[in-house]
TORKOL-4160 file (C-alpha; in steps of 0.2 Angstrom, whole numbers, padded with zeros to 4 digits, m for minus):
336
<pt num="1" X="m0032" Y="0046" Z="0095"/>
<pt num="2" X="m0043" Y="0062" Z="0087"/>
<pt num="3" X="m0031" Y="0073" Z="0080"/>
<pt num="4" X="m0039" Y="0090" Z="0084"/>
<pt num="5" X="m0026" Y="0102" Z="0075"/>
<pt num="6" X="m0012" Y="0099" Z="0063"/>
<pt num="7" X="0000" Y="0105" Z="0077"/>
<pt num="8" X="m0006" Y="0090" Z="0086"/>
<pt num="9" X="m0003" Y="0079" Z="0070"/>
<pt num="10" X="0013" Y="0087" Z="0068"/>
<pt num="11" X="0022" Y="0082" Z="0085"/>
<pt num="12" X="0015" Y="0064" Z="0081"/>
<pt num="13" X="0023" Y="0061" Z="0064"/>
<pt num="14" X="0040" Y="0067" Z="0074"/>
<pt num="15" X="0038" Y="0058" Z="0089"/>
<pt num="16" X="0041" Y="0041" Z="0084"/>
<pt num="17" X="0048" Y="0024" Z="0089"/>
<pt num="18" X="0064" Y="0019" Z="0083"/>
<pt num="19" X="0062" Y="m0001" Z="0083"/>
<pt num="20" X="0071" Y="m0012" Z="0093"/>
<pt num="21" X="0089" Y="m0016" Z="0085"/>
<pt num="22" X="0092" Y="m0029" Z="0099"/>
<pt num="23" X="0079" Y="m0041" Z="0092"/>
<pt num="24" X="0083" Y="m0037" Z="0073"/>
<pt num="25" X="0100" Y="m0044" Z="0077"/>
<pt num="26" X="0094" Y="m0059" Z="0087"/>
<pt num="27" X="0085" Y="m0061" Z="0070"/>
<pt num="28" X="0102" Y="m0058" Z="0059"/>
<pt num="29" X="0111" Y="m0069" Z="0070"/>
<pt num="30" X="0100" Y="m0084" Z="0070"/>
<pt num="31" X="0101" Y="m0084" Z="0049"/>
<pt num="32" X="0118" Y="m0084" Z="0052"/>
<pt num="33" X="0117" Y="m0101" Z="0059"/>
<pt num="34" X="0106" Y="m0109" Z="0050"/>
<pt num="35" X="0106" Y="m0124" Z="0036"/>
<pt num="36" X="0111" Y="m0115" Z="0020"/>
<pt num="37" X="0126" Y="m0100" Z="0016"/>
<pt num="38" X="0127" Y="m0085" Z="0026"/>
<pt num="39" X="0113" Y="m0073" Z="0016"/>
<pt num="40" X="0108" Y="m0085" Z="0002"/>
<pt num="41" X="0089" Y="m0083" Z="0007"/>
<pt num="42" X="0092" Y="m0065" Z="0001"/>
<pt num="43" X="0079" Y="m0051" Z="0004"/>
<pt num="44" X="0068" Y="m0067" Z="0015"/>
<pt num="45" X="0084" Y="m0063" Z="0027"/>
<pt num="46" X="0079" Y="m0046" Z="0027"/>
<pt num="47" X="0059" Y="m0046" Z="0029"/>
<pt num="48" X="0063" Y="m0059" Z="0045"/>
<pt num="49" X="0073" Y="m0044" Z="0053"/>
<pt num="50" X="0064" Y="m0032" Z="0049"/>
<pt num="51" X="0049" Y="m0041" Z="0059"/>
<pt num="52" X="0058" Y="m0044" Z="0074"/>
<pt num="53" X="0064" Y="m0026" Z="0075"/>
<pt num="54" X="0045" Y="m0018" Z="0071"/>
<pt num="55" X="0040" Y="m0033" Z="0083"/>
<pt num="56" X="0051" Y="m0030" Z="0095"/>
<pt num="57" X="0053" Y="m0050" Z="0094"/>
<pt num="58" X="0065" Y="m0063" Z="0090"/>
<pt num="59" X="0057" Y="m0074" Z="0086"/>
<pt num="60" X="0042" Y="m0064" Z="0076"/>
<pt num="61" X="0026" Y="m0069" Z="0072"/>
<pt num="62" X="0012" Y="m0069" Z="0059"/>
<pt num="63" X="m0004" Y="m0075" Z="0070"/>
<pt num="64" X="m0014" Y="m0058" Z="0066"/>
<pt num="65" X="m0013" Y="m0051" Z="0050"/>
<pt num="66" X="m0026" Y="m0037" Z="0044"/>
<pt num="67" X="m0031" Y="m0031" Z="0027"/>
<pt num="68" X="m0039" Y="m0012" Z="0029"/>
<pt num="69" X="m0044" Y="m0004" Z="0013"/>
<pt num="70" X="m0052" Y="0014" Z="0015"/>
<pt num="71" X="m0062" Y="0021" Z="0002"/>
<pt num="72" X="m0067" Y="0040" Z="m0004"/>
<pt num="73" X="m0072" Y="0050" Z="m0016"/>
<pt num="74" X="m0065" Y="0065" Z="m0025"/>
<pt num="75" X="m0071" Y="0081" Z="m0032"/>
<pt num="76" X="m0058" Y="0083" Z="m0045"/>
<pt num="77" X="m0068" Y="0067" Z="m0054"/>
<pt num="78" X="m0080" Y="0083" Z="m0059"/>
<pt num="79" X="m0063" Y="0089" Z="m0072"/>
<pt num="80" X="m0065" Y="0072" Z="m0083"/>
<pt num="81" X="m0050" Y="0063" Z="m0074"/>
<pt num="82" X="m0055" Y="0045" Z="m0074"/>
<pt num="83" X="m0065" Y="0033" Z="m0085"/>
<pt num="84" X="m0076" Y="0028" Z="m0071"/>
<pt num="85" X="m0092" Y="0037" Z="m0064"/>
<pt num="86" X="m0089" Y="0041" Z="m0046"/>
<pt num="87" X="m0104" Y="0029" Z="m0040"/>
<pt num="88" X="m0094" Y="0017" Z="m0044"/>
<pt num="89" X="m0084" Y="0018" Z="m0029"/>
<pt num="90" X="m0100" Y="0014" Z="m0019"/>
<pt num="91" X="m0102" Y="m0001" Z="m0029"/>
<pt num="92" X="m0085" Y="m0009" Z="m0027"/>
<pt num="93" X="m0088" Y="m0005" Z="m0008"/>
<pt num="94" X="m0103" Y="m0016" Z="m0008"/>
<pt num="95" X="m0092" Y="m0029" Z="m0021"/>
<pt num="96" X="m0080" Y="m0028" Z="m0006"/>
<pt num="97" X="m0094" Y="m0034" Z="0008"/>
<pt num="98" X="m0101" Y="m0048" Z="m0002"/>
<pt num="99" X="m0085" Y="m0054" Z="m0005"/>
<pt num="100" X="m0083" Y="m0054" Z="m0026"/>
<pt num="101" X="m0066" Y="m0042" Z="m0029"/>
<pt num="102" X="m0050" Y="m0046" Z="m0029"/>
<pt num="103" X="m0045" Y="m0041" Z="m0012"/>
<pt num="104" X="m0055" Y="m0055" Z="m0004"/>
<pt num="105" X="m0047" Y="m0069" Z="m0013"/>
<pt num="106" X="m0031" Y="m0060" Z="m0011"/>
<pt num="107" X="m0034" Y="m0058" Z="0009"/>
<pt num="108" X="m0041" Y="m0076" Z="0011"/>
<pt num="109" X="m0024" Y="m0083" Z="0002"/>
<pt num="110" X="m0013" Y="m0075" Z="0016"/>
<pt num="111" X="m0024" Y="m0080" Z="0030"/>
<pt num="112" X="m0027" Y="m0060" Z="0032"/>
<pt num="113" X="m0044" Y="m0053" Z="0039"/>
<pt num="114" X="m0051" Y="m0040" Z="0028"/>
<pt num="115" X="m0060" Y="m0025" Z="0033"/>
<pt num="116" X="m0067" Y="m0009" Z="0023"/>
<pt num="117" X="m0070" Y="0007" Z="0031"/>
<pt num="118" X="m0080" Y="0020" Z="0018"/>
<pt num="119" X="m0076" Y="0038" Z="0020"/>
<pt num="120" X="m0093" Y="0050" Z="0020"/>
<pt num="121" X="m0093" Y="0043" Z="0002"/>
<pt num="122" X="m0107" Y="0053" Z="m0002"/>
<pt num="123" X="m0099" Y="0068" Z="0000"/>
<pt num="124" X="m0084" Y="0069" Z="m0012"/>
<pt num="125" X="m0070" Y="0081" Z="m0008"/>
<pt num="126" X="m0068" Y="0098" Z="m0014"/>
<pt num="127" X="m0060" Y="0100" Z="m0033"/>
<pt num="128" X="m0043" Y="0105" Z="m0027"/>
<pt num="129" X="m0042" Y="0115" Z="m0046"/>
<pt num="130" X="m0054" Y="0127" Z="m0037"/>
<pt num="131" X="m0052" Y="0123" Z="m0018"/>
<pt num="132" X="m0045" Y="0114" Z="m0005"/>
<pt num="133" X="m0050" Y="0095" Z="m0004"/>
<pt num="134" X="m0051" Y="0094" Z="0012"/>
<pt num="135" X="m0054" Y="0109" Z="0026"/>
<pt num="136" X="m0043" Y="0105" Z="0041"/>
<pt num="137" X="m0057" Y="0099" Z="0050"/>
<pt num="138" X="m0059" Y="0086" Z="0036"/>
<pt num="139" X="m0044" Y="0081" Z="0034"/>
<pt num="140" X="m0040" Y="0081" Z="0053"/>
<pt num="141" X="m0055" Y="0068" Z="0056"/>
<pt num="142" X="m0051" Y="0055" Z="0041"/>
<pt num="143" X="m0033" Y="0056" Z="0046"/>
<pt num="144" X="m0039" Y="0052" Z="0064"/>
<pt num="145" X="m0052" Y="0037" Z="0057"/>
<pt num="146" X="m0038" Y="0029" Z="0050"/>
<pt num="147" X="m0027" Y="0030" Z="0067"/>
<pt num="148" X="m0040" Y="0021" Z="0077"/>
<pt num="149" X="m0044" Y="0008" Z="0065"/>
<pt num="150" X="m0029" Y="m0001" Z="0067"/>
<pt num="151" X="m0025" Y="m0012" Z="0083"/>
<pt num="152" X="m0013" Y="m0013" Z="0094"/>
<pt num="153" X="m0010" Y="m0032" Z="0093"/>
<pt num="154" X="m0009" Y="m0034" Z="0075"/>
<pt num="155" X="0006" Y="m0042" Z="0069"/>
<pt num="156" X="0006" Y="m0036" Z="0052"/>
<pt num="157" X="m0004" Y="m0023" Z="0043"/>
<pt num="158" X="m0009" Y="m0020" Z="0024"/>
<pt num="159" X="m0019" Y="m0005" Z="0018"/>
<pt num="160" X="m0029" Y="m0002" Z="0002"/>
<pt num="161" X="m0038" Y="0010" Z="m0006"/>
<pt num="162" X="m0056" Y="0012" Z="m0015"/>
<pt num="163" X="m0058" Y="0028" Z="m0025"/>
<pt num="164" X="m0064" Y="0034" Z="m0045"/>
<pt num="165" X="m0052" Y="0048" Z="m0047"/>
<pt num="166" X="m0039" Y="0045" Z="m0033"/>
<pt num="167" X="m0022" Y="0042" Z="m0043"/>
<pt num="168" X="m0024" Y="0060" Z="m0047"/>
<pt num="169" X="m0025" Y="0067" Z="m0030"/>
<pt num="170" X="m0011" Y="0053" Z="m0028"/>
<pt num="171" X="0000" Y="0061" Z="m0041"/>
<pt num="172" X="m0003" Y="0080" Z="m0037"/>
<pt num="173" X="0002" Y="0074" Z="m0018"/>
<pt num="174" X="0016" Y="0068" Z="m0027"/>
<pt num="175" X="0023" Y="0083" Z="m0037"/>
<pt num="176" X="0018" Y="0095" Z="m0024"/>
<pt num="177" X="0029" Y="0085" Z="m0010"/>
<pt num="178" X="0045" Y="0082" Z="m0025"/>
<pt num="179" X="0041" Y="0094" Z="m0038"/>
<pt num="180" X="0037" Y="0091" Z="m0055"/>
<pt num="181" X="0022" Y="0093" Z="m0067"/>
<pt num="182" X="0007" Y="0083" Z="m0068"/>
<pt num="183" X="0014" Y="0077" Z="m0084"/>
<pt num="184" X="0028" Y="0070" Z="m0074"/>
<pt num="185" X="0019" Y="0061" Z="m0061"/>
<pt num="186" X="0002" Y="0054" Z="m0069"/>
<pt num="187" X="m0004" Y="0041" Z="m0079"/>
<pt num="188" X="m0019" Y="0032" Z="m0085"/>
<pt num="189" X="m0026" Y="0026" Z="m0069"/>
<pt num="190" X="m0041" Y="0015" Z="m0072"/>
<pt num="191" X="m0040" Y="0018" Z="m0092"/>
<pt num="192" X="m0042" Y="0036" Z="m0098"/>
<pt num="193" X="m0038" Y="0040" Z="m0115"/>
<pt num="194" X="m0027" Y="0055" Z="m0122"/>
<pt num="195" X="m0040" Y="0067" Z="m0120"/>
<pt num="196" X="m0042" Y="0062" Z="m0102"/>
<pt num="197" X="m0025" Y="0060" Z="m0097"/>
<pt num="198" X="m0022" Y="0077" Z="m0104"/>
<pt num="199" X="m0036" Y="0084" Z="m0092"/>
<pt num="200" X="m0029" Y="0075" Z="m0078"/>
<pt num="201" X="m0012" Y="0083" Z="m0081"/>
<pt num="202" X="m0019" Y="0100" Z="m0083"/>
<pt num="203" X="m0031" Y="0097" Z="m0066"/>
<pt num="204" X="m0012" Y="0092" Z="m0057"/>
<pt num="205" X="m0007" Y="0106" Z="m0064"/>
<pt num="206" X="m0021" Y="0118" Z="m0060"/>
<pt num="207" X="m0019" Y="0110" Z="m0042"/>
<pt num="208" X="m0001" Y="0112" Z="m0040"/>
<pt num="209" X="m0003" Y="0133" Z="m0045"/>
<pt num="210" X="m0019" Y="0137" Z="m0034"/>
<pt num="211" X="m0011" Y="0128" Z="m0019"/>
<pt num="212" X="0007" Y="0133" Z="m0022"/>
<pt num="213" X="0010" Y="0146" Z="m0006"/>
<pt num="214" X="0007" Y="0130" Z="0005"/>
<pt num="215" X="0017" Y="0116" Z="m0003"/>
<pt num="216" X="0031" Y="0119" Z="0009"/>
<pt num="217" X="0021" Y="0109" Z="0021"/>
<pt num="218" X="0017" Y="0090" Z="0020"/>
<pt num="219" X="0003" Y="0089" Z="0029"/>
<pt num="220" X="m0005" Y="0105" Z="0020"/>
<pt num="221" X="m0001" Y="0095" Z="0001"/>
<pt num="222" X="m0011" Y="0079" Z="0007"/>
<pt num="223" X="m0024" Y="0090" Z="0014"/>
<pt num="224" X="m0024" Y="0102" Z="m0001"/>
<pt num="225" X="m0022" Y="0090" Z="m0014"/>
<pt num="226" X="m0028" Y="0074" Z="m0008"/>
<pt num="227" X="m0042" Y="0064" Z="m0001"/>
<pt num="228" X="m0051" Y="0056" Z="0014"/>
<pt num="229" X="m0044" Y="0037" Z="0010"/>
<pt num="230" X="m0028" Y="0044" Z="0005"/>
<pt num="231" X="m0029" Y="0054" Z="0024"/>
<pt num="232" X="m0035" Y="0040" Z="0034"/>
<pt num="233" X="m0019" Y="0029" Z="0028"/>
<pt num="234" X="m0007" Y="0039" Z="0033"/>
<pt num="235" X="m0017" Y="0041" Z="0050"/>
<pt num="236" X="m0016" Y="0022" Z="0049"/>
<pt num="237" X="0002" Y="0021" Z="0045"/>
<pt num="238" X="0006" Y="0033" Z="0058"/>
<pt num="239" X="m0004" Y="0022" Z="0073"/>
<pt num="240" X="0005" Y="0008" Z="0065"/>
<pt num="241" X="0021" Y="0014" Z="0069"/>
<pt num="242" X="0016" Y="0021" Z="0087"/>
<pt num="243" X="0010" Y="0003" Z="0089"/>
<pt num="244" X="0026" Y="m0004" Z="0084"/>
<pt num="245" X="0015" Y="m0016" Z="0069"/>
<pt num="246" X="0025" Y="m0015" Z="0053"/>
<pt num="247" X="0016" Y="m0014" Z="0037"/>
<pt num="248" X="0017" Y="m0019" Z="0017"/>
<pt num="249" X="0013" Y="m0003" Z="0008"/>
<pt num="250" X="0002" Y="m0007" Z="m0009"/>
<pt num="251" X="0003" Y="0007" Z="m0025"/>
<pt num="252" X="0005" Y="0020" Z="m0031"/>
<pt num="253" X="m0008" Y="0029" Z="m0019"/>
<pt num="254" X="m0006" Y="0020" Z="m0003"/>
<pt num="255" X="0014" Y="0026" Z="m0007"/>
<pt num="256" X="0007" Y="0044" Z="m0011"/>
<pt num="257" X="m0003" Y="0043" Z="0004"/>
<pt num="258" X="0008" Y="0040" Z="0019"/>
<pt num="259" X="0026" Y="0052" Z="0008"/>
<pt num="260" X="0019" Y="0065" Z="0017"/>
<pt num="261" X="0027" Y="0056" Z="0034"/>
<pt num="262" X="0044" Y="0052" Z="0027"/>
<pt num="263" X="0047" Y="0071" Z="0022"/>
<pt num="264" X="0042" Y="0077" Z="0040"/>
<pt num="265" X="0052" Y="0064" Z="0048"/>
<pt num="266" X="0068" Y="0055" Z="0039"/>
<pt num="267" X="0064" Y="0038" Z="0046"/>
<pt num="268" X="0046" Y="0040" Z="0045"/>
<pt num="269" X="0043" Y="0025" Z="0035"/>
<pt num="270" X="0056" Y="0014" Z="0043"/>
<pt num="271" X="0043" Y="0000" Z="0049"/>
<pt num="272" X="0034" Y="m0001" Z="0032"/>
<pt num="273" X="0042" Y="m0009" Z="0015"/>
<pt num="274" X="0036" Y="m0009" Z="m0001"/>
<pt num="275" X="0026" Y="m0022" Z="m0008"/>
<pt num="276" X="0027" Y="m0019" Z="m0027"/>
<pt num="277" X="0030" Y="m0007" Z="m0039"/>
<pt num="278" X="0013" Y="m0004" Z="m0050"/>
<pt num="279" X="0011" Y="0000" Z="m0068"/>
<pt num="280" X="0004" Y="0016" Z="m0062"/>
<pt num="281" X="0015" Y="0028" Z="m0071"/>
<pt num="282" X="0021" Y="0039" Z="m0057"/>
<pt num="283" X="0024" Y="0024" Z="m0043"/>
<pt num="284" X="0042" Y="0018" Z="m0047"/>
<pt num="285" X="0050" Y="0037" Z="m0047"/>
<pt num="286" X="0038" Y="0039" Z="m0030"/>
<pt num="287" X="0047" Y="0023" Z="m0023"/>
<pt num="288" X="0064" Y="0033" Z="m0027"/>
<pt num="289" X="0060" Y="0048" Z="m0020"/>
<pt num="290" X="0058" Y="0037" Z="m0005"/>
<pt num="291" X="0069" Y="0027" Z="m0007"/>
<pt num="292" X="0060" Y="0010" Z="m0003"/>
<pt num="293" X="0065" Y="m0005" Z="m0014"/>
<pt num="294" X="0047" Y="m0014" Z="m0021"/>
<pt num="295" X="0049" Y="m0034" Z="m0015"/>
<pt num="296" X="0036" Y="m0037" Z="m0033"/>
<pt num="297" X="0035" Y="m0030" Z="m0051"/>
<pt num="298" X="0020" Y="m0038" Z="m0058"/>
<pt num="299" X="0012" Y="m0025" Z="m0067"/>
<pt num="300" X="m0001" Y="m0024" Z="m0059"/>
<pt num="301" X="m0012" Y="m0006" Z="m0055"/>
<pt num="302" X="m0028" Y="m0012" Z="m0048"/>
<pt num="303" X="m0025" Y="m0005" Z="m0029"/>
<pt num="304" X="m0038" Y="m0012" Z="m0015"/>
<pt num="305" X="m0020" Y="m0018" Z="m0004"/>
<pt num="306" X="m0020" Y="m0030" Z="m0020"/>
<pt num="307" X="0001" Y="m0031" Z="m0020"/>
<pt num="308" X="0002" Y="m0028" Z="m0002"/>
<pt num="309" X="m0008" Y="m0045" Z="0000"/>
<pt num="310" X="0001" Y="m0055" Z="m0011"/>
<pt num="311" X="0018" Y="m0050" Z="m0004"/>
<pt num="312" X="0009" Y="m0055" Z="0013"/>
<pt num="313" X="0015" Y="m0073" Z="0006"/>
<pt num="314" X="0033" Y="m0067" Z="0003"/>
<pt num="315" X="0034" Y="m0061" Z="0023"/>
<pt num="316" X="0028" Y="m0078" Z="0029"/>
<pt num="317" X="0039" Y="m0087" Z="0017"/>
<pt num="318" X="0053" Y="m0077" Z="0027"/>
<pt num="319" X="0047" Y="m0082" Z="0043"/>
<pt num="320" X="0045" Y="m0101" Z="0040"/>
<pt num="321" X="0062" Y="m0102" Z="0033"/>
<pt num="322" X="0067" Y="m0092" Z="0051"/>
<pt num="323" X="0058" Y="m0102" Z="0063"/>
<pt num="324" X="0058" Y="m0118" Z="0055"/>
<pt num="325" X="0076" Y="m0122" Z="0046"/>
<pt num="326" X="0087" Y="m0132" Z="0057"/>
<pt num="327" X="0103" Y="m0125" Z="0063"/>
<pt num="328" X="0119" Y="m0134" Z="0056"/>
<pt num="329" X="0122" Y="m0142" Z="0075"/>
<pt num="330" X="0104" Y="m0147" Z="0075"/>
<pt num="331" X="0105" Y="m0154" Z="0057"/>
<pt num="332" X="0122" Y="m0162" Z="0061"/>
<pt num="333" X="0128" Y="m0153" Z="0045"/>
<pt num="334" X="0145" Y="m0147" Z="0045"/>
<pt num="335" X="0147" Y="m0129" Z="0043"/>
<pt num="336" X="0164" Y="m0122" Z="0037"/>
């Protein structure tokens, strides 16, 4: 789908499936007879129903798992925000294709195919302290690169994120969907020191001011404020959800990304869950604001779907124990 106004977007983030409760309770109901106490496999109980409802199956599966990482880059890098030069994004892409970051170990080790979609990254976004990142054009087509990049017969989906800069934009998304300061929100991101975190709070800041008369509208924030990767995820989450494919949300940025859907629509991120909760200053107060509960808390703040792979194995842990356990009739095990 090309999204060609935000109209358009709008009525999509609205219009959306609700799951199939009959197949979520087949789920529940199978646990219920299985080799162990009612509920003792905890939150793995949990992750199985939530794939059968987003699945629409009882029996779920994991046979196609994808891991899309989307990278951009961001013109607010111009008010000394991060400790990285913004070629380095172009750099990590190519690191991505020949197979040398983390994300590919990751995504090999959960049987997850890996792809990486750049985003025009020779021509960063505007410096939302002076302008709008994105013109709605812009922000229209990333938002619509990341729908059509997910399929329809995925079973499970990860996204990732590529881009020097982007906890900032992630952050003023942030405080301009729940309020706040840039202080509130941001931290060190890939390592700044004092003097750059203080630049990155006054750019947040400088953000949130120029672009205040608009921040009464999700979309216009993440338009405003944020950046083409950040746009094409929730394009990506939002086609996730119209094709019934649940998904693991990574950080801090992937979570800033796709908030914009859960304050136009209540159960907007129904079909994803939260992978982990990052180092990142501003992600467990985002998670929260949300309310999603992280399955991880390994400190971890790299990004690239890094924590959303690794939770990957957590979701087919769950779906083994649910397909394969024996039933106390099968097992001739008395249950009380």
């Amino acid at each position: 789908m090309a999204f060609k106004s935000l109209d358009q977007l709008r009525n999509a983030c609205l219009d959306l499936p609700s799951g199939s409760d009959t197949a979520a309770d087949a789920v529940a109901r199978r646990q219920d007879t299985l080799t162990k106490p009612r509920g003792s496999l905890g939150k793995l109980e949990q992750i199985a129903a939530w794939l059968g409802r987003w699945q629409d199956r009882d029996m779920p599966r994991l046979d196609r798992v994808k891991v899309i990482v989307f990278a951009g880059n961001h013109g607010v890098t111009a008010q000394g925000v991060s400790a990285y030069p913004s070629e380095v994004t172009v750099q990590m892409v190519a690191n991505f294709a020949g197979g040398g970051a983390a994300i590919n170990q990751l995504a090999r080790l959960a049987g997850a195919e890996l792809s990486v979609i750049p985003l025009d990254l020779n021509h960063p976004t505007g410096d939302f302290t002076q302008t709008v990142a994105m013109t709605e054009a812009e922000f229209l087509a990333a938002v619509s690169t990341g729908y059509e990049a997910v399929d329809q017969d995925l079973d499970l989906i990860c996204f990732g994120e590529m881009g020097i800069g982007n906890t900032t934009p992630a952050a003023a998304i942030a405080a301009g969907l729940f309020g706040g300061t840039g202080r509130q929100w941001a931290g060190r991101g890939t390592g700044v020191d004092d003097s750059g975190l203080s630049r990155k709070f006054a750019a947040i800041d400088a953000g949130l001011a120029r672009h205040a008369a608009t921040l009464n509208d999700p979309l216009a924030v993440a338009a405003n404020l944020g950046g083409r990767e950040l746009a094409a995820i929730l394009g990506a989450t939002l086609a996730a959800r119209h094709h019934n494919v649940p998904v693991l949300l990574d950080g801090f940025v992937v979570t800033a990304a796709v908030a914009p859907l859960a304050r136009l629509h209540p159960e907007g991120l129904a079909h994803t869950l939260s992978a982990h909760v990052s180092a990142e200053a501003g992600h467990r107060q985002l998670l929260e604001a949300l309310k999603l509960a992280p399955l991880l808390d390994l400190g971890m703040r790299l990004g690239e779907g890094s924590g959303a792979c690794l939770a990957v194995n957590l979701v087919r842990s769950a779906l083994e124990c649910h397909a394969r356990m024996a039933s106390f009739a099968e097992a001739g095990v008395t249950d009380k």
